[in-house]
Kinemage of the C-alpha trace (Angstrom):
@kinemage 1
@onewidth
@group {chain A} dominant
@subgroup {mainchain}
@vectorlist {calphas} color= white
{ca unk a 1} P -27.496 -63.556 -33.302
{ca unk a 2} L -31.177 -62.199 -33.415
{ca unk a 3} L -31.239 -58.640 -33.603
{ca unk a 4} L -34.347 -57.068 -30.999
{ca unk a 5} L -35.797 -53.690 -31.230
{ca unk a 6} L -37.524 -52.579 -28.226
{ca unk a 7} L -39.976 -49.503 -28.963
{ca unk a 8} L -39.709 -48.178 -25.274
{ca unk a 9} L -37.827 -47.738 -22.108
{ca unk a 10} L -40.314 -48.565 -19.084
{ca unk a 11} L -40.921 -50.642 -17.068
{ca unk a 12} L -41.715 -53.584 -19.554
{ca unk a 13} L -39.660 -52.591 -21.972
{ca unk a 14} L -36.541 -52.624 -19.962
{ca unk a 15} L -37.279 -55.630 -18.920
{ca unk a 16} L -37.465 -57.283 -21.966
{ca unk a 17} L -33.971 -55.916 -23.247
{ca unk a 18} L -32.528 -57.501 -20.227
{ca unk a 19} L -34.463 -60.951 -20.802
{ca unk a 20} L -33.741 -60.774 -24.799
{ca unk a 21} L -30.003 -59.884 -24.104
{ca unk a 22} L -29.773 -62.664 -21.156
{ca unk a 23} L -31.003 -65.060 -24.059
{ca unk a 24} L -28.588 -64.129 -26.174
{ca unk a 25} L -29.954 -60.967 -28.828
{ca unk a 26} L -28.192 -57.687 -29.896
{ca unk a 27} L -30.799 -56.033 -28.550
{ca unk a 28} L -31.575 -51.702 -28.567
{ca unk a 29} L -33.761 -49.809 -27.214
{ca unk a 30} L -35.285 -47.042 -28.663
{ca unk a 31} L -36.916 -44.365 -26.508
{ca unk a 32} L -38.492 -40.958 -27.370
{ca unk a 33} L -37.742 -39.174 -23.774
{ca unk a 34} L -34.192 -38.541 -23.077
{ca unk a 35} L -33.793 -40.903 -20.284
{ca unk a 36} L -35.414 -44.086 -19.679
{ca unk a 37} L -37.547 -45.169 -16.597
{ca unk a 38} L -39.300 -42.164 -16.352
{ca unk a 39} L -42.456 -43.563 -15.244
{ca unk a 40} L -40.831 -45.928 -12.669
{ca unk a 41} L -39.197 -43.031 -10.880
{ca unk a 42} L -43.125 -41.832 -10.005
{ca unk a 43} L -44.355 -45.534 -9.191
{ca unk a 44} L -45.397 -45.284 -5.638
{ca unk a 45} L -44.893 -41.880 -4.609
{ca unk a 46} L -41.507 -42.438 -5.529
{ca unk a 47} L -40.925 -45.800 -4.475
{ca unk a 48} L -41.432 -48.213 -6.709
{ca unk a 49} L -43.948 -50.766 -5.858
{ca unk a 50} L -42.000 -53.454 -7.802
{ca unk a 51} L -44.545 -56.397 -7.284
{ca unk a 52} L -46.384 -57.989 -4.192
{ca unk a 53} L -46.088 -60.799 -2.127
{ca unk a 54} L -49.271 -63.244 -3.126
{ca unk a 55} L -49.130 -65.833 -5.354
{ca unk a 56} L -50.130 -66.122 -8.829
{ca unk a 57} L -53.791 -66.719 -8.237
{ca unk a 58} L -53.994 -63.720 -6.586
{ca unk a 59} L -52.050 -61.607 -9.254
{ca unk a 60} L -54.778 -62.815 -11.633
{ca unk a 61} L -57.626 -61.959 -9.406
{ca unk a 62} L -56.394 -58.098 -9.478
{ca unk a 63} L -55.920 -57.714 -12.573
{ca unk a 64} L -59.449 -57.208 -13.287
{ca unk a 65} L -58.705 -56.198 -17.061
{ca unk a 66} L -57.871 -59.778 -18.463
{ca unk a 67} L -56.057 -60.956 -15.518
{ca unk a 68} L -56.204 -65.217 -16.818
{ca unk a 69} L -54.497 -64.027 -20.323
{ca unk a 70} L -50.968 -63.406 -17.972
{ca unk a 71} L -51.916 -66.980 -16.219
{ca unk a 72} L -48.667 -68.254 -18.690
{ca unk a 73} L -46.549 -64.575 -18.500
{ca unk a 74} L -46.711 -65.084 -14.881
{ca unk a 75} L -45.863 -68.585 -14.434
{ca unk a 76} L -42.680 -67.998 -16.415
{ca unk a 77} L -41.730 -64.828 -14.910
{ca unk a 78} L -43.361 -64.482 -11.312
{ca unk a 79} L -42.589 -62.002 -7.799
{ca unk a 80} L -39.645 -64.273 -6.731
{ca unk a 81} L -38.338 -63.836 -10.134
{ca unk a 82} L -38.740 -60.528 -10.385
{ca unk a 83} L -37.220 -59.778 -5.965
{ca unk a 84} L -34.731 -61.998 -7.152
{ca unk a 85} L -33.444 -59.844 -10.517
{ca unk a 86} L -33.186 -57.279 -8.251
{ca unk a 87} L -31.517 -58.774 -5.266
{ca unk a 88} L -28.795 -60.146 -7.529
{ca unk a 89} L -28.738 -56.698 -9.212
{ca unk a 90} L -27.833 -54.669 -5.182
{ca unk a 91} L -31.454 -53.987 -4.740
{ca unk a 92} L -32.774 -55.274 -1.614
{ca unk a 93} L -36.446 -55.709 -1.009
{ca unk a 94} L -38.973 -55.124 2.005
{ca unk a 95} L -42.534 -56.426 2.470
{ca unk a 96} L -45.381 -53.985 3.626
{ca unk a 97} L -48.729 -53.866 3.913
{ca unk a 98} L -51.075 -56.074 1.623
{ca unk a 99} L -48.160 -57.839 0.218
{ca unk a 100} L -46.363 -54.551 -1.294
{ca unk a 101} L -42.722 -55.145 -2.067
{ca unk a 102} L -40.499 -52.215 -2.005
{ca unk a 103} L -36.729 -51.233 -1.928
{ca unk a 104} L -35.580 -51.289 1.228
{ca unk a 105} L -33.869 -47.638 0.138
{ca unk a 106} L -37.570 -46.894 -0.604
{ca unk a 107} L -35.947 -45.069 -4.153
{ca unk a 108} L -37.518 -45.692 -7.318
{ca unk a 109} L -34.667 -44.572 -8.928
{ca unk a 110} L -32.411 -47.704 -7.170
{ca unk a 111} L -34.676 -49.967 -9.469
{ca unk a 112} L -34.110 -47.653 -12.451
{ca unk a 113} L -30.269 -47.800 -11.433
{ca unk a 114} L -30.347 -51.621 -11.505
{ca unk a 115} L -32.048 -51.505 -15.455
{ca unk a 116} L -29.314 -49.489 -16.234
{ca unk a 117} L -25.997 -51.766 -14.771
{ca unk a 118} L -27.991 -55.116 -16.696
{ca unk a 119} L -28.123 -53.463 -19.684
{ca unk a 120} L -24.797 -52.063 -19.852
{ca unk a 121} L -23.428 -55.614 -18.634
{ca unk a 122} L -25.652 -57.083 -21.802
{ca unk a 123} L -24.572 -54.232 -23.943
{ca unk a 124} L -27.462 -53.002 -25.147
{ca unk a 125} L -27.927 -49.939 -26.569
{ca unk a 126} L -29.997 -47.266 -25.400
{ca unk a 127} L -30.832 -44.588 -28.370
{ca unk a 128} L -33.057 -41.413 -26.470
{ca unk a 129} L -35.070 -39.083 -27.516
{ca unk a 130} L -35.419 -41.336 -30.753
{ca unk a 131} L -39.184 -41.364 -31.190
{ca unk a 132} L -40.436 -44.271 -33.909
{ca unk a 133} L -42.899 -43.476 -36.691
{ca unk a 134} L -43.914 -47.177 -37.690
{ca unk a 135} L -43.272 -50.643 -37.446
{ca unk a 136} L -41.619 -52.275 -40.890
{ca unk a 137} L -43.420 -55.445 -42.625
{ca unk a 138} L -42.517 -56.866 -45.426
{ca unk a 139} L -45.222 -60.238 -46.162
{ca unk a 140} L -46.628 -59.994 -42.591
{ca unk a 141} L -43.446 -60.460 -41.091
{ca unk a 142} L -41.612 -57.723 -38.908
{ca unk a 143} L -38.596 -56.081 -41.055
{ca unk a 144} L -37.424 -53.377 -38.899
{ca unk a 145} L -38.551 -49.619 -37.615
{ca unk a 146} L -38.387 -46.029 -38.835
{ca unk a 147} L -38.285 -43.193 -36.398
{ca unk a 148} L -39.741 -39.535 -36.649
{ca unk a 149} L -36.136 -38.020 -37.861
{ca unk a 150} L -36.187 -40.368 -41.173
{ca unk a 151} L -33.217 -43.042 -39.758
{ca unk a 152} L -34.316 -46.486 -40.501
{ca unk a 153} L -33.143 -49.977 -38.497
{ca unk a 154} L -33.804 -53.542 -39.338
{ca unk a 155} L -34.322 -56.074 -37.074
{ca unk a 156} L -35.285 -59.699 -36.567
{ca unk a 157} L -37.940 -58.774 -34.053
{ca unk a 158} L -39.844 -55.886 -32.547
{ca unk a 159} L -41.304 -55.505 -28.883
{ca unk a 160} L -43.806 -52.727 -28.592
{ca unk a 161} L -43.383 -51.461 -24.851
{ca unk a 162} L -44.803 -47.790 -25.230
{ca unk a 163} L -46.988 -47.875 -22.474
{ca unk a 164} L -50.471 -46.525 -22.216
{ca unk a 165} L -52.012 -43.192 -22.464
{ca unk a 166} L -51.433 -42.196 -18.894
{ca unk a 167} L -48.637 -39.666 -17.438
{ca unk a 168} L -47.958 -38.320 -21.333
{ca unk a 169} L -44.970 -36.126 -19.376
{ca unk a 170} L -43.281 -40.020 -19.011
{ca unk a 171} L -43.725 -40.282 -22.478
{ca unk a 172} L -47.092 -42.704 -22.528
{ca unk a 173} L -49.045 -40.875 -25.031
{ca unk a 174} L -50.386 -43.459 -27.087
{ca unk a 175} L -48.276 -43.664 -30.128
{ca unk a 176} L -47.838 -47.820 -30.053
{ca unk a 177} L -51.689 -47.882 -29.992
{ca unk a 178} L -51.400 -46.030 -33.624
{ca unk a 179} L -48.460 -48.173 -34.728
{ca unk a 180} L -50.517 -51.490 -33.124
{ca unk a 181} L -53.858 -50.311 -35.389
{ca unk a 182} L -51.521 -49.751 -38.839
{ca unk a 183} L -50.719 -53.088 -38.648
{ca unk a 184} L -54.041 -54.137 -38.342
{ca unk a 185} L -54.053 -54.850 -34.411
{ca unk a 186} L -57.489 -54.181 -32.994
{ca unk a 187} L -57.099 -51.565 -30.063
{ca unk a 188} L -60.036 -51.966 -27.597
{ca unk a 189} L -61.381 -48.649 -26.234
{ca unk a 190} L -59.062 -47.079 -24.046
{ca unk a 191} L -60.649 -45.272 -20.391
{ca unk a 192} L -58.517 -44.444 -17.074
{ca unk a 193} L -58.203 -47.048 -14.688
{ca unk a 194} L -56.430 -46.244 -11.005
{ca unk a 195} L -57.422 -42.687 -11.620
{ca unk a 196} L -58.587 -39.900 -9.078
{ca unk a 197} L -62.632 -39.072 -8.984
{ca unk a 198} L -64.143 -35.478 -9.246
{ca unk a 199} L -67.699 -35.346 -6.864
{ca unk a 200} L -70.097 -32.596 -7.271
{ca unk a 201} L -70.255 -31.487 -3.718
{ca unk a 202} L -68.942 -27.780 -3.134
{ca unk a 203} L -67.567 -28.332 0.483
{ca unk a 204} L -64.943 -31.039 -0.961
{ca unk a 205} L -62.417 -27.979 -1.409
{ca unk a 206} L -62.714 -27.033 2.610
{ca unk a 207} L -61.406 -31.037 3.079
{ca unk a 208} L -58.623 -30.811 0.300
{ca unk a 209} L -55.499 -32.655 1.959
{ca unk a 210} L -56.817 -34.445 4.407
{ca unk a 211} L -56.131 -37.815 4.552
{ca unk a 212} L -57.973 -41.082 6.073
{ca unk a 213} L -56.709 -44.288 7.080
{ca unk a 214} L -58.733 -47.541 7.594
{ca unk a 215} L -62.287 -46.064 5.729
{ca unk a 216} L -64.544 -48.058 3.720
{ca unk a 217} L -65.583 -46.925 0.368
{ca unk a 218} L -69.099 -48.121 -0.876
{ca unk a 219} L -69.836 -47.605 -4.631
{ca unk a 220} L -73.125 -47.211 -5.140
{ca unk a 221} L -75.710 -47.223 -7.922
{ca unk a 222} L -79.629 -46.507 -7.401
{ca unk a 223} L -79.488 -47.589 -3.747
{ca unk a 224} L -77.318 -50.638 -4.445
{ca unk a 225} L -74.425 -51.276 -3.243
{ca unk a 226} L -72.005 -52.233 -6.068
{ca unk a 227} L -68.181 -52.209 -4.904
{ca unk a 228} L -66.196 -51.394 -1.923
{ca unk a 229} L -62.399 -51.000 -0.297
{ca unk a 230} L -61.323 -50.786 2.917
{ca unk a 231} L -57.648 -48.775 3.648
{ca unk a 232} L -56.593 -45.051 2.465
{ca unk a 233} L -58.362 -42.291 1.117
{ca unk a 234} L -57.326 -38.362 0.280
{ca unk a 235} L -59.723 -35.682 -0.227
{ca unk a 236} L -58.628 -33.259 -2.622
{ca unk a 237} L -59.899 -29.936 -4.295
{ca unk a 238} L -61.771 -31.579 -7.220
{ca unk a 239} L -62.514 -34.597 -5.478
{ca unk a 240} L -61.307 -38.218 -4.013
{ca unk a 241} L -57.960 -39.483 -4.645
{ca unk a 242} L -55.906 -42.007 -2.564
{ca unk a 243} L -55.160 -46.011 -2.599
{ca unk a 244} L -58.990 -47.144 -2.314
{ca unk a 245} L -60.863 -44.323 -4.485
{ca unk a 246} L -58.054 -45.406 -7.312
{ca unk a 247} L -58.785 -48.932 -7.110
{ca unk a 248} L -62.556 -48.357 -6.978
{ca unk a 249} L -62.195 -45.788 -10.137
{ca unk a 250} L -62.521 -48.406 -13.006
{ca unk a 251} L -65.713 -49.783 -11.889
{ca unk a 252} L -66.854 -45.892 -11.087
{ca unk a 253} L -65.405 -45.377 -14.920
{ca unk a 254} L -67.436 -48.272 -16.093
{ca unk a 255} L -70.777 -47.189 -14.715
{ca unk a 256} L -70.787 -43.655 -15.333
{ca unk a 257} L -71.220 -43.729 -19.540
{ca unk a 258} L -74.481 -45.481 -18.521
{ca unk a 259} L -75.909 -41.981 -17.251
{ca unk a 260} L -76.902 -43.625 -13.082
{ca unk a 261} L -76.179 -41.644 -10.336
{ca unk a 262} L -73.080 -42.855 -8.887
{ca unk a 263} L -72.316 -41.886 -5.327
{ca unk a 264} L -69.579 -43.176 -3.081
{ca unk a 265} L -69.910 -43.830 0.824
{ca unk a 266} L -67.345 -43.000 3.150
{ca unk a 267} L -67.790 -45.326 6.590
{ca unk a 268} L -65.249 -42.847 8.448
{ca unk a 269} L -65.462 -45.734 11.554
{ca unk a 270} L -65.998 -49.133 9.415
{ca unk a 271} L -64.692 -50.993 12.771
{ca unk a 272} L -67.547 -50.393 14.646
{ca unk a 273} L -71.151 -51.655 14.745
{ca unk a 274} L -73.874 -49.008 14.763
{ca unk a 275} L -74.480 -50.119 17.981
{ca unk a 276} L -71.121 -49.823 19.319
{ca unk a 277} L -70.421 -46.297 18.190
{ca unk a 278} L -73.434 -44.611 18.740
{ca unk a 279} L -72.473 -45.838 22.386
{ca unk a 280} L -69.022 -44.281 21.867
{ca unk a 281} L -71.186 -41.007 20.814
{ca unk a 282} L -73.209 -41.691 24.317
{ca unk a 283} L -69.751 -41.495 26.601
{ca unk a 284} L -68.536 -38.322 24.561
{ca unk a 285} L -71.487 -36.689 24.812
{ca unk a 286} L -71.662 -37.098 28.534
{ca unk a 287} L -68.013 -36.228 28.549
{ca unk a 288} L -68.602 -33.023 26.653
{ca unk a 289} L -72.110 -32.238 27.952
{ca unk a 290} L -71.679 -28.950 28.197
{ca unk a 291} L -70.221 -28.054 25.311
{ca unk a 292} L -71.762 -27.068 21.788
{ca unk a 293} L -71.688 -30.214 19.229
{ca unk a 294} L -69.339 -28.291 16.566
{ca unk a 295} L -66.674 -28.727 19.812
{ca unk a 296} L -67.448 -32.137 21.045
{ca unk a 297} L -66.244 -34.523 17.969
{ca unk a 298} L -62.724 -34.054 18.284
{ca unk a 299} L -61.486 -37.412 19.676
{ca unk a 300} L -64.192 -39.142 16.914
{ca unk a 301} L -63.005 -36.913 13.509
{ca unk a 302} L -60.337 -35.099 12.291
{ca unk a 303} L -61.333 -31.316 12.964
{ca unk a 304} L -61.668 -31.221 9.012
{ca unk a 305} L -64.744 -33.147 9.199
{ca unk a 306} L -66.443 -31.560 12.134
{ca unk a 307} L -68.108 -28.749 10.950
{ca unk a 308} L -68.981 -30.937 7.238
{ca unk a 309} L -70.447 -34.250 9.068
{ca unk a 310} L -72.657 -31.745 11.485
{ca unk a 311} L -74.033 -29.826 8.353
{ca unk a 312} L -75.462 -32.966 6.913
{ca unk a 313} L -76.273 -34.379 10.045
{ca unk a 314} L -78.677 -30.988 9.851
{ca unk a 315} L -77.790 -30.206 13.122
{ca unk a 316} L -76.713 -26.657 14.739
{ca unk a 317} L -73.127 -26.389 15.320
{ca unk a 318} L -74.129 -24.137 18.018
{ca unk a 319} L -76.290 -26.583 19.661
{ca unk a 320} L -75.194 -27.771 23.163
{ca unk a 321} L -74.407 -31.314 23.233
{ca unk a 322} L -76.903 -31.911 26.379
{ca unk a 323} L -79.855 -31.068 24.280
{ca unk a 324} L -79.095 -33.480 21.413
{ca unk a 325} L -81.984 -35.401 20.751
{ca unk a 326} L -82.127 -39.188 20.324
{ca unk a 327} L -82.876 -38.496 16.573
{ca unk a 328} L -80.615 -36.007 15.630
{ca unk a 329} L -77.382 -38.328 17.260
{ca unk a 330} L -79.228 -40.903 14.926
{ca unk a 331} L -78.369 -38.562 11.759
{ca unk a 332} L -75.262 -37.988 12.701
{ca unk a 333} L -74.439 -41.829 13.400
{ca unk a 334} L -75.480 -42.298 9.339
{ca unk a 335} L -73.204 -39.495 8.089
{ca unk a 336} L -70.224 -40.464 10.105
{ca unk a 337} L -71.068 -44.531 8.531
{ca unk a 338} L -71.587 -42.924 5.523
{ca unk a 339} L -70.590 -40.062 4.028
{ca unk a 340} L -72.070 -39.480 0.708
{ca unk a 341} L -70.591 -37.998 -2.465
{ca unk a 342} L -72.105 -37.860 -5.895
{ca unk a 343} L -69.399 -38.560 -8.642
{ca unk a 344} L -69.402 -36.576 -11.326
{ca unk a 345} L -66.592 -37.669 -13.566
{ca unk a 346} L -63.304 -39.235 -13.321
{ca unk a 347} L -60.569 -36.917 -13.830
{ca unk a 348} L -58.548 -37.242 -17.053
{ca unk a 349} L -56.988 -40.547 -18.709
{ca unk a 350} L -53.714 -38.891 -18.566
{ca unk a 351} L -53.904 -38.052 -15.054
{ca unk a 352} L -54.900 -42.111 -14.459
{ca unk a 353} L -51.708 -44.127 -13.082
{ca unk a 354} L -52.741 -47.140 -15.449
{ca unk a 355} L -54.787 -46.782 -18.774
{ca unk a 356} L -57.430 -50.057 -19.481
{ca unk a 357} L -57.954 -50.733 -22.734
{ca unk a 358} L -55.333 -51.310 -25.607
{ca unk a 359} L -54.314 -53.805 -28.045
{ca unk a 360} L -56.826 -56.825 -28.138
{ca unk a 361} L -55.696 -60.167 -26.316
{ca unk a 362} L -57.217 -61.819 -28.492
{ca unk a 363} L -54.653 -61.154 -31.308
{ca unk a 364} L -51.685 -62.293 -28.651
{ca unk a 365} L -50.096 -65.268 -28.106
{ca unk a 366} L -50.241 -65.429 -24.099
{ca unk a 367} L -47.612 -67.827 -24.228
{ca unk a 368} L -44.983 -65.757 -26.352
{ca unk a 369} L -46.197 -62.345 -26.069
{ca unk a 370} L -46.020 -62.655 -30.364
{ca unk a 371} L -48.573 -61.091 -32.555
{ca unk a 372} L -50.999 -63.625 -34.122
{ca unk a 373} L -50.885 -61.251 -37.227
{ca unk a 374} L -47.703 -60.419 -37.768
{ca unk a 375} L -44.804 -62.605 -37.253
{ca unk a 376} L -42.095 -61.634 -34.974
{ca unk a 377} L -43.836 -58.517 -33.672
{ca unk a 378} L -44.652 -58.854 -29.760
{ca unk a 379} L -46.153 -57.137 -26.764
{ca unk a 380} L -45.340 -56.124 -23.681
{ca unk a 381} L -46.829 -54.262 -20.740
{ca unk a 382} L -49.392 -51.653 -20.463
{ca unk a 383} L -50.069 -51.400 -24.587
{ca unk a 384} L -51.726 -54.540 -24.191
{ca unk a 385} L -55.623 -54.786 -22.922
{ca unk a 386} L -54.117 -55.787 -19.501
{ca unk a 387} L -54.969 -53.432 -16.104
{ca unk a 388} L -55.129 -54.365 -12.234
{ca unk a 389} L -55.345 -53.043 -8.882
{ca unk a 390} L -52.627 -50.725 -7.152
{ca unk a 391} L -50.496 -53.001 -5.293
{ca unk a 392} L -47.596 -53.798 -7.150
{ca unk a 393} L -49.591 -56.132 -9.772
{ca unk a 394} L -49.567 -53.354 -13.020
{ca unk a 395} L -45.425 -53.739 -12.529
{ca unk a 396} L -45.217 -57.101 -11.999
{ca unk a 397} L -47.894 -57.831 -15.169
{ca unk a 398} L -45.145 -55.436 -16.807
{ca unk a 399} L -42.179 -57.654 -15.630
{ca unk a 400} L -43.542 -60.582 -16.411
{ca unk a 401} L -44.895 -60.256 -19.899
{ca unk a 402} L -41.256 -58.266 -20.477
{ca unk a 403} L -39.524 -60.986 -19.826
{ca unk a 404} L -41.660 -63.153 -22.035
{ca unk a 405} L -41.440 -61.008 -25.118
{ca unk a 406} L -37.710 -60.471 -24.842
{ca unk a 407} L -37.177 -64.490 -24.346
{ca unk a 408} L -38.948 -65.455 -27.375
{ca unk a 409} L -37.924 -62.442 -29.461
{ca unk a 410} L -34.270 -63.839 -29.116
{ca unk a 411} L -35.229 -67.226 -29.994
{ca unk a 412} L -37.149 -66.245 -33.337
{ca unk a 413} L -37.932 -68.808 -35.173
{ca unk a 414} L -35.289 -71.631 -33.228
{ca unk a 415} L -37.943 -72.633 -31.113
């Protein structure tokens, strides 16, 4: 019997005790925090995005950091596979929109719950707040681990599932990148990806909370238009946060070490032509003729908005409505299409819900998950150079290469 180690209890990691176990390895896990799954419990608000409802095509396509290196990982291991695990483990599933798949409990801490039974049922061990110092080689082959508090344990084969640099409270604070690089793993440079965005405009603060639904988010870069996403958006007090600003962040994280001016446009009413919403302006102005403009935008904007859209519209909030001119409604018809907000910086990698960057693919076997250096050492998850769009594809790229690394690990060398 193959003995596993697994340095790491997310999402990937527990995954890949219960697929090492299933193929028949005394497998442990050894995890620095005192309970495992920490980082699943905060996965969609709470929820759990477990994976999404596309096929694998369309996995690949959003993972935009190296998405073809999981084409194997996810042919092995795909969404059905992974609804399935949890369906057989009391977990039903729900679809939502874009493809999301959810518990139907909508608790993140069902899925967690569901780890825990399969492992217990597998009996492996759990050791917490067990943090490991290094990965043991003897002749470039894995030997075993040694943790921070001296203890030492061999094993057959070692998968390193310590996650990225992101949410260091979960216990992702980059220590398999260090282990990774001592064993001569190269670890390409690591930046936030699915992170929030700080803008330099003052009156962001007076909009903090407010949330938008069906907006389009432009990306642009000296007038051009580089990258945009249509859904959810939250202003906060530093900034832009929400489903579309995250999944626009990586490109905004890209472009900013190259000194442009990057700016992001907010269509607040992406549904409708110029045309047809400066004739929706038209019938509310008529409506509200005698009104001043700072009162007349209430069925077009949240009342957050109002008074921001009209200041750079460079109108007079005190201005009646009736003596609008034909130019100034022009103004405001660009603001309200597009909103504009310098970025500044993205806020920290350890506030980012993924981290891009990590150990190179390139020294990976995609089809085993096993180091091309070292023999029996293998990857899972988040340390690797692998990052995607929200949606339930970061878990599922988890899941899948999991299950990989724990499958082969148990085989060893019998394959």
């Amino acid at each position: 019997m193959k003995k596993v180690i697994i340095i790491g209890g997310g999402a990937a990691g527990l995954m890949a005790a219960v697929s090492a176990g299933e193929h028949g390895a005394s497998v442990k896990i050894l995890e620095k925090m005192p309970t495992v799954g920490r980082k699943l419990l905060i996965t969609g608000k709470g929820r759990c995005n477990i994976t999404n409802n596309c096929d694998v095509q369309t996995f690949i396509k959003n993972m935009t950091g190296n998405g073809s290196f999981l084409y194997s990982a996810f042919h092995n291991y795909d969404n059905y596979s992974v609804i399935d695990f949890f369906t057989r483990s009391g977990v039903e599933t729900k679809v939502e929109r874009g493809g999301r798949v959810f518990p139907v409990s909508d608790k993140a801490s069902d899925v967690v719950k569901a780890f825990s039974q399969a492992l217990k049922k597998l009996d492996v061990e759990v050791i917490t707040e067990k943090p490991v110092l290094s990965i043991t080689v003897d002749e470039q082959q894995v030997t075993g681990v040694k943790t921070k508090d001296g203890d030492s344990y061999s094993a057959d084969a070692v998968i390193l599932t310590t996650g990225g640099s992101s949410y260091p409270g979960t216990g992702s604070s980059g220590d398999g990148y260090i282990m990774a690089q001592k064993l001569g793993h190269t670890i390409m440079p690591l930046r936030p990806s699915l992170v929030p965005l700080e803008v330099a405009e003052d009156w962001i603060g007076d909009l903090q909370g407010l949330s938008l639904k069906n907006v389009l988010a432009t990306i642009v870069v000296d007038g051009e238009k580089i990258e945009e996403d249509f859904g959810e958006m939250l202003f906060t007090h530093y900034g832009l946060s929400g489903p579309i600003i995250l999944s626009l962040s990586k490109k905004v994280a890209e472009l900013l070490p190259q000194k442009k001016e990057v700016t992001i446009s907010i269509n607040l009413k992406p549904a409708l032509s110029q045309d047809t919403l400066d004739k929706r302006l038209q019938r509310d102005f008529e409506k509200f003729a005698r009104k001043q403009i700072k009162n007349s935008l209430n069925e077009l904007l949240p009342a957050k908005l109002i008074d921001v859209v009209i200041d750079l519209a460079y109108l007079d909030p005190d201005k009646p409505v009736h003596q609008i001119t034909k130019t100034e409604r022009a103004r405001l018809l660009d603001v309200i299409t597009g909103l504009p907000l310098t970025i500044t910086k993205t806020r920290p990698v350890s506030e980012a819900i993924v981290t891009a960057g990590g150990v190179n693919i390139k020294e990976i076997n995609p089809k085993t998950m096993e180091s091309k250096l070292i023999a029996n050492l293998f990857f899972a998850g988040e340390v690797i150079d692998i990052d995607g769009y929200t949606g339930g594809y970061n878990l599922q790229a988890a899941f899948s290469t999991g299950f990989v690394a724990g499958r082969e690990a148990a085989r060893g060398n019998d394959y």
